[in-house]
C-alpha positions as CSV (number, residue, x, y, z in Angstrom):
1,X,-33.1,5.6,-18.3
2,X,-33.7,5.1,-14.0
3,X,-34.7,7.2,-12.3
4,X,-32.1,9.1,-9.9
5,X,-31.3,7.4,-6.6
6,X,-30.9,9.4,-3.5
7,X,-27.6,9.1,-2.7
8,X,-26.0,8.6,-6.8
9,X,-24.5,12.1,-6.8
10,X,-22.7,11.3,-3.7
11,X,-21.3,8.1,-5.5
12,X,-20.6,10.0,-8.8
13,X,-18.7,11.8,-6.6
14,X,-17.0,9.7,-4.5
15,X,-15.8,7.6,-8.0
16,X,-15.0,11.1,-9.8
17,X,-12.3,11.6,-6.7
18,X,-10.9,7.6,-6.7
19,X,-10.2,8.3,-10.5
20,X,-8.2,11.5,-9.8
21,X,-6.3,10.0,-6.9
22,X,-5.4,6.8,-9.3
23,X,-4.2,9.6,-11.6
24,X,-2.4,11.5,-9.2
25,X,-0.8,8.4,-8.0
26,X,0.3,6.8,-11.9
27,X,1.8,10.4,-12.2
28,X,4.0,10.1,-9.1
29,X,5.1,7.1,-9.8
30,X,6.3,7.6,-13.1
31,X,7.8,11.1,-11.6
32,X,9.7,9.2,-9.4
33,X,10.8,6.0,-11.4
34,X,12.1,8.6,-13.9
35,X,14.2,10.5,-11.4
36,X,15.3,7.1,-9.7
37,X,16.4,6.2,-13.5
38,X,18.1,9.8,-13.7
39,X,20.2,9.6,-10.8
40,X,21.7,6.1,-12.0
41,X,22.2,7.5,-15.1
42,X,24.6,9.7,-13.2
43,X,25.6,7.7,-10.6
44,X,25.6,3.9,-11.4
45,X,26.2,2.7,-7.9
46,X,22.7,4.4,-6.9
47,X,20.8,1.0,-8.6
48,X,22.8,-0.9,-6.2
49,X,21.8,1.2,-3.0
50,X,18.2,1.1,-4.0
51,X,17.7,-2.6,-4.5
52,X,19.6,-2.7,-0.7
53,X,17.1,-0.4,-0.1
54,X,14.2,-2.7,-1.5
55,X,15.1,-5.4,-0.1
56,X,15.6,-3.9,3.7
57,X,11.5,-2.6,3.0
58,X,10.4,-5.8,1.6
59,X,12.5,-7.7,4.7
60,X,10.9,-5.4,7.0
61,X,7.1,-5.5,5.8
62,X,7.3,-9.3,5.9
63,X,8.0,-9.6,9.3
64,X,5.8,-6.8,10.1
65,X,2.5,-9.3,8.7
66,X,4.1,-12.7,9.8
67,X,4.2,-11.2,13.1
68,X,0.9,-9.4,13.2
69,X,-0.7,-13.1,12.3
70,X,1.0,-14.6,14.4
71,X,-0.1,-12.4,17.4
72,X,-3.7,-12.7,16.2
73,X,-4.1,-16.0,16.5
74,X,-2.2,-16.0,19.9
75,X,-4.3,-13.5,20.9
76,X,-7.6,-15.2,20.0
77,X,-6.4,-18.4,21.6
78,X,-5.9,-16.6,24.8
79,X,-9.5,-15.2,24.8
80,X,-10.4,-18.8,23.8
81,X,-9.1,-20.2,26.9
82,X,-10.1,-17.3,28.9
83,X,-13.8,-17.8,28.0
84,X,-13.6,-21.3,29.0
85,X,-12.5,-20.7,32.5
């Protein structure tokens, strides 16, 4: 068995909490995929909205990150030629 690190119980710790937030996550998740799966039960056209829906988030976060890379690398080229000066 080794000896007991300063500083273990902290990690213990630290993993004890990522474990329950992973939990806590799975659970809503399945909360909410059953209550999305309830409502088009009920009201078919709901699916439809919701992969609009999807598609309008995904659409968004992609040009979100293209952009942001984009403006990176702009960026660091302008400090590249502002270093050279």
């Amino acid at each position: 068995m080794s000896p007991k690190l300063p500083g273990d119980s902290r990690r213990e710790r630290q993993q004890a909490q990522n474990k329950g937030t992973w939990l806590a996550l799975f659970f809503v998740m399945l909360c909410v995929g059953g209550f999305i799966g309830l409502i088009s039960l009920i009201m078919p056209d709901f699916a439809k909205l919701l992969t609009v829906f999807a598609g309008f988030c995904f659409f968004l976060s992609f040009h979100y990150f293209t952009w942001g890379h984009w403006l990176i690398a702009k960026t660091e080229r302008m400090k590249a030629e502002e270093a050279e000066k």
